[in-house]
C-alpha positions in Angstrom: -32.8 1.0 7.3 -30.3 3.7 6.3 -26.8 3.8 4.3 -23.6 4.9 5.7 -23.4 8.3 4.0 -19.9 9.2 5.6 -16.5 7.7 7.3 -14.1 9.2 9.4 -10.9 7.9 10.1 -9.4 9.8 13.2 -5.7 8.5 14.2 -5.1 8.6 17.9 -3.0 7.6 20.3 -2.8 3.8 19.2 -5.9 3.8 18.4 -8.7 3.9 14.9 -11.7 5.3 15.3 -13.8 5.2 12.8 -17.7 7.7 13.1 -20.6 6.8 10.6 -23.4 9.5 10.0 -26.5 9.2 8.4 -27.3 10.7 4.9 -27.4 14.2 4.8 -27.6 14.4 8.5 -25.5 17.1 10.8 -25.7 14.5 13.6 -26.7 17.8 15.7 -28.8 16.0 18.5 -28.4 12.7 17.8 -26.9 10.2 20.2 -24.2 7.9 19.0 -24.7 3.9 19.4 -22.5 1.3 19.4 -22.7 -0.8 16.2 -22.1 -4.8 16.5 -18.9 -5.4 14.3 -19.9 -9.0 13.6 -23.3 -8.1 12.7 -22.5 -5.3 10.7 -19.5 -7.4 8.9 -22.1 -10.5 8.0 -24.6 -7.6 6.7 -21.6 -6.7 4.4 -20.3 -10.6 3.2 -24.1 -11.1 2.4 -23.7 -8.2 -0.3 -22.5 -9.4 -4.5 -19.8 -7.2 -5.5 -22.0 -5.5 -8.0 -24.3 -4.4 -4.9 -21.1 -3.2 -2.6 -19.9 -1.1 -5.9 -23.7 0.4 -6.8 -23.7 1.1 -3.1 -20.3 3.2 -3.1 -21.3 4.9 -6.3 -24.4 6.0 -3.9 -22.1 7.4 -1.8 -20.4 10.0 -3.9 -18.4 12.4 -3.0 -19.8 12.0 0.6 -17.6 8.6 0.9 -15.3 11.0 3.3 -16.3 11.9 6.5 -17.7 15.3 6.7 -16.3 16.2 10.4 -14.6 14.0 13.4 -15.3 13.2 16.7 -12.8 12.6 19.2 -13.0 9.7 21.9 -11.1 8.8 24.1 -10.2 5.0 23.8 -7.5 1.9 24.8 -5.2 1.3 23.0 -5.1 -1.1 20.0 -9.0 -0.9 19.6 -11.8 0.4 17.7 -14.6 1.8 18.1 -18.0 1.9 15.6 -20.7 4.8 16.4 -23.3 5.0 13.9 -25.3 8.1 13.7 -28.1 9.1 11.6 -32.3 9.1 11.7 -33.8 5.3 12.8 -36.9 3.9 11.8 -39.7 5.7 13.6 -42.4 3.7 15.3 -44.9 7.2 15.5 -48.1 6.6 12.7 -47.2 8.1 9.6 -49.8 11.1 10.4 -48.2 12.2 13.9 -47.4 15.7 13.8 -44.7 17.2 15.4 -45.0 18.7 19.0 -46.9 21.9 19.4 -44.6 24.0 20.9 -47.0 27.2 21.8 -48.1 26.9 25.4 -51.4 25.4 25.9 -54.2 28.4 26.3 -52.5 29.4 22.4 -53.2 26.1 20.9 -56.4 25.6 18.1 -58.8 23.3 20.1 -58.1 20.5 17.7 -53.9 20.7 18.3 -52.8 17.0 19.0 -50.2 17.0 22.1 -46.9 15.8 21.1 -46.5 12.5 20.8 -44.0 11.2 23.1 -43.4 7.4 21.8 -39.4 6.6 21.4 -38.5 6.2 17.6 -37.3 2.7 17.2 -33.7 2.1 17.3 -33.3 -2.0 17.0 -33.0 -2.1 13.2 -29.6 -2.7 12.0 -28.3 0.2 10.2 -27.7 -1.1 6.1 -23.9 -0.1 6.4 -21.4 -0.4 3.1 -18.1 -1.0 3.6 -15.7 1.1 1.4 -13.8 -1.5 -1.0 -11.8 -0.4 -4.2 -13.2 -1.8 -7.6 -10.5 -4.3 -9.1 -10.6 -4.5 -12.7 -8.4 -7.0 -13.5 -6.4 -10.1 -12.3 -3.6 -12.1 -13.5 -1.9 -14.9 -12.2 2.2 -16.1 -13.3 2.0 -19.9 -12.4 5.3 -22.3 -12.4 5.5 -25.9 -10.6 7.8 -24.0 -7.9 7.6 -20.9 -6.1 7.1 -17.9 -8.2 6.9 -14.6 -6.4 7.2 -10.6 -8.0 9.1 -8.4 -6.2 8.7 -5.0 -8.3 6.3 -3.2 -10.6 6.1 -0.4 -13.0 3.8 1.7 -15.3 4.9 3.7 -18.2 3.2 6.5 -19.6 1.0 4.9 -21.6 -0.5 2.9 -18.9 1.9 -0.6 -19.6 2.5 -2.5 -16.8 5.9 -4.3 -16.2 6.4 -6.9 -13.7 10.5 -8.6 -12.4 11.1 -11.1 -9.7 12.2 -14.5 -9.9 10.9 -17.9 -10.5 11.6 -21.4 -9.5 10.3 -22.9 -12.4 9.5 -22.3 -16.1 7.0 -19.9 -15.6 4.2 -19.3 -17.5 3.2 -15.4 -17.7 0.6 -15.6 -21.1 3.5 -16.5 -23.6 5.8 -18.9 -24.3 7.3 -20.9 -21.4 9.9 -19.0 -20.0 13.5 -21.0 -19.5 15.4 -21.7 -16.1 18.6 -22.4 -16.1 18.8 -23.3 -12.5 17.7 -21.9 -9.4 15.7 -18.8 -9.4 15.8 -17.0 -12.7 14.6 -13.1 -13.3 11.6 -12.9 -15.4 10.1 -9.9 -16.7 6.3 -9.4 -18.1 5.2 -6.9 -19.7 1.1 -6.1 -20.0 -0.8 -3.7 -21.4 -3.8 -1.8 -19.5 -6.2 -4.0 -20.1 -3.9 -7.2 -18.5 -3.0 -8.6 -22.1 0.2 -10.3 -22.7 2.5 -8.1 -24.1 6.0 -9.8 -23.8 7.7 -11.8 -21.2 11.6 -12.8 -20.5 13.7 -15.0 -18.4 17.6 -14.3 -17.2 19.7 -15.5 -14.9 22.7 -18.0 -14.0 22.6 -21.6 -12.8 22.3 -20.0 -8.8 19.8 -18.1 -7.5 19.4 -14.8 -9.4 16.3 -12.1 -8.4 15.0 -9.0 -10.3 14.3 -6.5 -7.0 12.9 -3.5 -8.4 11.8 -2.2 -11.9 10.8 1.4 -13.7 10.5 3.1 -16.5 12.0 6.5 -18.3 10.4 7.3 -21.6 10.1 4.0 -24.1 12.8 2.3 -22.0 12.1 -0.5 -19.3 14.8 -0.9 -16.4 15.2 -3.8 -13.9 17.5 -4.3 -10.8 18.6 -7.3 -10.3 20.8 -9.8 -7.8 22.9 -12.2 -9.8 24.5 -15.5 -7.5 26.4 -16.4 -10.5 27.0 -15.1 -14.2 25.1 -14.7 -16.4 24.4 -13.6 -19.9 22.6 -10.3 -20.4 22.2 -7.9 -23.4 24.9 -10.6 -25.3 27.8 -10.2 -22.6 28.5 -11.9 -19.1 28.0 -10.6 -15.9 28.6 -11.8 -12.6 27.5 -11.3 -9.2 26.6 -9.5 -7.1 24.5 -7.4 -9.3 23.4 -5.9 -12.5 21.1 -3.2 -13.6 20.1 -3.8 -17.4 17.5 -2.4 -19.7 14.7 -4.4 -22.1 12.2 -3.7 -25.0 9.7 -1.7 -24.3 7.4 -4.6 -26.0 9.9 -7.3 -26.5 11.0 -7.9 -23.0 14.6 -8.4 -24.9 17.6 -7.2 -23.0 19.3 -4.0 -24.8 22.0 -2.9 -22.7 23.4 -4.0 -19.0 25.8 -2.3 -16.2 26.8 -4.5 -13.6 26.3 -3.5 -9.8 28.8 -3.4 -6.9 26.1 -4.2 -4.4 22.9 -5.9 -4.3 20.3 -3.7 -5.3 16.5 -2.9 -3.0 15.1 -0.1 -4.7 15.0 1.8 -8.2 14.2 5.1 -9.1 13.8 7.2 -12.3 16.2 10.3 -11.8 15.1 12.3 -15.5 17.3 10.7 -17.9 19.4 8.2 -15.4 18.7 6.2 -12.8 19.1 6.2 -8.7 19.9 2.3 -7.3 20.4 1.7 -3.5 20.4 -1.1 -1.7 23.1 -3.1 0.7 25.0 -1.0 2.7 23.0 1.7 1.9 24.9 2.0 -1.1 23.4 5.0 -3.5 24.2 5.3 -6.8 23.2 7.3 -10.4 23.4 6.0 -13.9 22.7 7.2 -17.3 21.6 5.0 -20.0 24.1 5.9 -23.1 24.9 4.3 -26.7 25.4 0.4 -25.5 25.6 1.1 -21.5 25.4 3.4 -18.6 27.2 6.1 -17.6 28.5 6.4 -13.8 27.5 10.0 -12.7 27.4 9.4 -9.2 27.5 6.7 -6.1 28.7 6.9 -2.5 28.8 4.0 0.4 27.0 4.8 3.2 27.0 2.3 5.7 27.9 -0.9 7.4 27.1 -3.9 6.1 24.0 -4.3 8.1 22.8 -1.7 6.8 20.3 -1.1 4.3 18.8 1.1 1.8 15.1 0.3 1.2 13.3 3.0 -0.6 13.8 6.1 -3.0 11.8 8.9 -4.2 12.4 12.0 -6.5 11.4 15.2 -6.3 11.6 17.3 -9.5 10.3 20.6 -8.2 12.3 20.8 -5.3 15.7 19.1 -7.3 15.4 16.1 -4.2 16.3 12.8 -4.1 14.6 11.2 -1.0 16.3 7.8 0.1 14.6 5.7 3.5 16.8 2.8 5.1 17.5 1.0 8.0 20.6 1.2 10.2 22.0 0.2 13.3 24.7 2.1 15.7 25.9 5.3 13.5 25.8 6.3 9.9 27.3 9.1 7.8 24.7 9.5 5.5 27.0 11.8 3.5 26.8 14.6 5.1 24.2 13.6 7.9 24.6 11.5 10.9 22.0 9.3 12.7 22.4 6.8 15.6 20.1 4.0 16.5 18.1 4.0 19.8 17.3 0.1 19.2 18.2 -2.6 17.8 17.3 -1.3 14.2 16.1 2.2 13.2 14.5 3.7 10.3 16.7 6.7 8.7 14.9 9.2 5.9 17.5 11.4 4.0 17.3 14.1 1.1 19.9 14.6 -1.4 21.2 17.1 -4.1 21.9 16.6 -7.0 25.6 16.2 -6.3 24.3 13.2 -4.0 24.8 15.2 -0.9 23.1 15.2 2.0 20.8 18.4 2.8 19.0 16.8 5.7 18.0 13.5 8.1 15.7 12.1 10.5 15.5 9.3 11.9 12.7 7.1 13.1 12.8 3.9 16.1 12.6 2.8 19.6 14.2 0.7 21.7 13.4 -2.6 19.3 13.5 -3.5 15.7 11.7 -0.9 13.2 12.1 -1.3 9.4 10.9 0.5 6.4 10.2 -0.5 2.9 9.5 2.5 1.1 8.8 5.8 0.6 6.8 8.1 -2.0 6.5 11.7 -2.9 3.7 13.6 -4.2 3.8 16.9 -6.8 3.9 19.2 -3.2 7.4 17.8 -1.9 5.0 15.9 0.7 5.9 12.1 1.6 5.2 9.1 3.2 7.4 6.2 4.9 5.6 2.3 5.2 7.3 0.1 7.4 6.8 -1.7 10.9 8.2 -1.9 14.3 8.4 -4.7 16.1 8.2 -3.6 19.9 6.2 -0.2 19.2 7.1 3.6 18.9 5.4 6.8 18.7 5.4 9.0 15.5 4.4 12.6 16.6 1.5 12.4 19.4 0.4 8.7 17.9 1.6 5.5 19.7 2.2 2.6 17.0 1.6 -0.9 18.8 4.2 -3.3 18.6 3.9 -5.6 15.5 1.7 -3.1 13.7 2.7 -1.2 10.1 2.9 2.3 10.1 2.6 5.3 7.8 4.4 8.4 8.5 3.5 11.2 6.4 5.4 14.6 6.2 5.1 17.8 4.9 7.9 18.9 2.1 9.8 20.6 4.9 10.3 17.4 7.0 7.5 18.1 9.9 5.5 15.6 10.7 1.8 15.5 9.0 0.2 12.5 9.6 0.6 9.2 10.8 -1.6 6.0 11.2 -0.9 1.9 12.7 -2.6 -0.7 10.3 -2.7 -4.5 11.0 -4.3 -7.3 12.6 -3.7 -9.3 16.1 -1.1 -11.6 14.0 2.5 -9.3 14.6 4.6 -11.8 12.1 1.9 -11.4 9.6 1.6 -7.7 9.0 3.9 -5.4 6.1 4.0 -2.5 4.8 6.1 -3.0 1.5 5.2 -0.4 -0.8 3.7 3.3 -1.1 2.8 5.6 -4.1 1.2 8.7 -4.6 -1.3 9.5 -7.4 -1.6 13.1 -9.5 -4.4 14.0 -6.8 -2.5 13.4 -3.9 -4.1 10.3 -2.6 -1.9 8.1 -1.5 -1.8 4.3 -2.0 -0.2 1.1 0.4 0.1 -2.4 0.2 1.7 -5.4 2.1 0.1 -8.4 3.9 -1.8 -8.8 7.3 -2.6 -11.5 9.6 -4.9 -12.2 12.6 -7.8 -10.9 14.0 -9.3 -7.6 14.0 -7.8 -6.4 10.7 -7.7 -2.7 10.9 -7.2 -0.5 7.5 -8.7 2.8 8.7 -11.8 1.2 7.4 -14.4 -1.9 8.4 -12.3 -3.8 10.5 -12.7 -7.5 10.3 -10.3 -10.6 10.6 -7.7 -12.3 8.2 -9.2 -14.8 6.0 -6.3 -16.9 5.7 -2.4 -17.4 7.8 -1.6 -13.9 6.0 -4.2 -11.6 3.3 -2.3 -9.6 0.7 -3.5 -5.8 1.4 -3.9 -2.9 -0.5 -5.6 0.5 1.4 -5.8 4.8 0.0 -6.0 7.2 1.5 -6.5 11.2 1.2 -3.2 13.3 1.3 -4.7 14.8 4.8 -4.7 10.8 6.4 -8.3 10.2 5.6 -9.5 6.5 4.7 -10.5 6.4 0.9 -10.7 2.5 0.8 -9.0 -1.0 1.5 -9.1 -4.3 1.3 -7.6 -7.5 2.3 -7.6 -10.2 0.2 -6.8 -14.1 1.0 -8.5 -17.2 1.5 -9.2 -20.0 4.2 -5.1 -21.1 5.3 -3.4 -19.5 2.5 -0.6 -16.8 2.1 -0.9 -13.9 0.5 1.7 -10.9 0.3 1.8 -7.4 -1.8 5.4 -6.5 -2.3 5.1 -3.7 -4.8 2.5 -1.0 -6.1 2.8 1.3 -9.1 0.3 4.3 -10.1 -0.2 5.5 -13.5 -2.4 5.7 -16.4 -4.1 2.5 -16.3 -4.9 2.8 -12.4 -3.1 1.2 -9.6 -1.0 -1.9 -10.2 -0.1 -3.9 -7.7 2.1 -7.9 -7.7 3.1 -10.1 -5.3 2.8 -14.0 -4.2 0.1 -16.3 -3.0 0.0 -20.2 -1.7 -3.3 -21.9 -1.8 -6.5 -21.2 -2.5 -7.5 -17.6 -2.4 -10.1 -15.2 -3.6 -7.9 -12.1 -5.5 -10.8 -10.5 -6.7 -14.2 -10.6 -5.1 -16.7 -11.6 -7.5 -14.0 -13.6 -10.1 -13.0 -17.2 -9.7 -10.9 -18.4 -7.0 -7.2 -19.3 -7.6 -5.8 -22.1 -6.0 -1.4 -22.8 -6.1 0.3 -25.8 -4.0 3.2 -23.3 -4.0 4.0 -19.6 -4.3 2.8 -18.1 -7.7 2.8 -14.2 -8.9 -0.7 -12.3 -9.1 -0.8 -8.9 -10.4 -3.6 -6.7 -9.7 -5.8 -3.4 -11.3 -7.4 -1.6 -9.3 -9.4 1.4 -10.0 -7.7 4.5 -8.1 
């Protein structure tokens, strides 16, 4: 038996296709073979953790595929070739064929031996998992989920969304006083408690998205009724409000016109968007934030999801979705469907420099976008009916990635999910200092496709997280779930410590292959560390 030496993911029309070659092989010659997925995916569950990472640290630097092949296939399926040298069934001492003709050979030349080497062994393949190095769980009597994550720059890891319950995050208790509350943890690299916080009104109030500029820790966050913040009220609909860096204590608070989706470090201040694609800049200052600049952009249907900054190129990249027309402040879009995706970049005025806009004739949402130190990004979403990014058809019910270059013009783009269209999300993208870029979300169904081994959901819906190269290339993915659970990753972070990610899970699920199982009768929080 042989190990997989090389993967190669090729996106094409609506389709994965993933080629295997043997170890140090060219494949010049060989003839490709269909693989059986089940077999090859019960070789794989038979493998500890500890044997899956000793096998990928075989693998090297070879763990990307050295060249593609392109086939011609359905769509919405995948195909497995395996190439490389079988098991031989020729004696040990068989030469190779003589290739001189017959009056030139040495009277004791053997004639080639002709027997077919033996090609029934399965091959010993290795999936490509990431190595998680640590896992936490936020448990409550009620549901518990975290919406938004955030690393500093020493490798801290904050957490915000909301709780049902008194959670318990690794310190004290954390108070309700009715409804869902905000919480916010803070951990250190290694998953140690570091602080943790609770804030909210008697109604339902949600902390949507967190970051971090220098020692100071930021959080976005819906209020449905007032409530006390830094030592002040503040009422709905939102507020934006800073905390101790290890304290979790709230310093200073602005309140919000609008409910807030995403939140983005701008240098010193801070870009919010959210409901009605609403866009707007503050700067933290003495006991407060300072306006310096917000515009409404659309309806109230309309939404802005995701933002990005580019410092090199002085950019700030926002991703939404819209329906009918928007002024996107300086740029218009209009819908084909019932709900598009729009990408825009501003200056630093907050005006527009350019659009696109992404959709079919259905539904398409996305969730967020990153940027890496090139000006090159990435949109996650899904569409509901289908629609075709550059030559590749996404299925309907399917996430997508779509990956440009700094100038706007399409790069890359892949589909990911299983057979279950409700189940599958793409919530959350980030870039590393490499360039390798990082997903998450949930998946559902059968025939789970990440770009790598493709195999079925374990439970109603399997949190996700997958990387891949700048260029589109699988790096590794997972799925993670258990036997009818749920399981969702709603936000990602990348930064000293690795790659953070946090989220929800119901019932009994496996987070982290090779530690204990977790089991909750409702939704509780589970933060991840993986190794980049």
């Amino acid at each position: 038996m042989h190990r997989l030496a090389a993967l190669a993911l090729l996106p094409l029309a609506g389709c994965h296709l993933l080629i295997e070659h043997g170890p140090g092989q060219s494949g010049a010659g060989d003839e490709p073979r269909v693989v059986d997925a089940a077999r090859l995916e019960a070789s794989a569950r038979d493998r500890s953790p500890s044997d899956l990472r000793a096998a990928e640290r075989g693998l090297g630097d070879q763990r990307l595929a050295d060249r593609t092949l392109a086939v011609d296939a359905p769509p919405d399926k995948s195909i497995k070739l395996e190439q490389g040298p079988p098991s031989d069934t020729r004696p040990p001492d068989a030469r190779p064929p003589d290739q001189r003709p017959p009056d030139q050979r040495p009277p004791d030349a053997r004639p080639p031996d002709k027997r077919p080497p033996d090609t029934t062994a399965a091959p010993d393949l290795v999936p490509v998992y990431p190595e998680i190095v640590w896992q936490k769980t936020f448990v409550g009597t009620a549901d518990d989920v975290g919406l938004g994550i955030a690393q500093d720059g020493n490798g801290q890891v904050f957490v915000t969304g909301y709780t049902q319950s008194q959670l318990q995050a690794g310190g004290p208790q954390l108070a309700n006083n009715g409804g869902e509350e905000i919480f916010v943890v803070g951990l250190d690299g290694g998953g140690g408690h570091i602080c943790s916080r609770s804030f909210g009104s008697p109604a339902n109030d949600r902390g949507t998205a967190v970051t971090t500029i220098g020692s100071g820790v930021y959080i976005a966050a819906a209020l449905g009724g007032t409530a006390t913040i830094a030592g002040a009220p503040y009422s709905a609909p939102a507020v934006l409000f800073e905390v101790g860096l290890t304290s979790c204590v709230a310093t200073r608070a602005k309140s919000l016109s609008f409910v807030p989706a995403a939140l983005a470090a701008d240098g010193a201040a801070l870009l919010v968007t959210g409901q009605k694609i609403n866009l707007a800049r503050f700067t933290p200052s003495g006991g407060g934030f300072i306006d310096s600049g917000a515009t409404t952009l659309g309806a109230s249907a309309d939404l802005g999801t995701g933002l990005a900054v580019d410092p090199p190129r002085a950019r700030r990249l926002l991703v939404g979705i819209f329906t009918g027309t928007v002024n996107l402040g300086g740029c218009s879009q209009s819908s084909l469907g019932s709900t598009d995706v729009f990408f825009a970049s501003y200056n630093s005025n907050l005006a527009c420099t350019g659009s696109s806009r992404i959709g079919a004739a259905g539904g398409d949402t996305a969730n967020g976008i990153a940027v890496d130190s090139a000006g090159n990004h990435a949109l996650v979403g899904e569409t509901s009916t289908g629609l075709t990014l550059g030559a590749l058809v996404i299925p309907a019910g399917r996430i997508f990635i779509s990956a440009r270059l700094a100038n706007g013009a399409d790069r890359w783009a892949i589909a990911l999910g299983g057979q279950s269209a409700s189940a599958n999300a793409g919530y959350a993208v980030a870039y590393d200092a490499s360039g390798n870029l990082y997903v998450a979300g949930r998946v559902g169904g059968k025939s789970v496709n990440l770009g790598g081994t493709i195999s079925d959901a374990l439970g109603t819906s399997d949190l996700f997280v997958a990387s891949y190269t700048g260029s589109g290339v699988h790096r590794w993915s997972t799925h993670l779930g258990g036997a009818g659970a749920q399981a969702e990753a709603r936000a990602i972070a990348v930064g000293p410590s690795g790659v953070a990610v946090t989220g929800s899970f119901q019932g009994t699920v496996t987070l982290a292959p090779g530690l204990p199982s977790v089991t909750s009768t409702q939704r509780d929080v589970f933060v991840l560390l993986l190794k980049p």
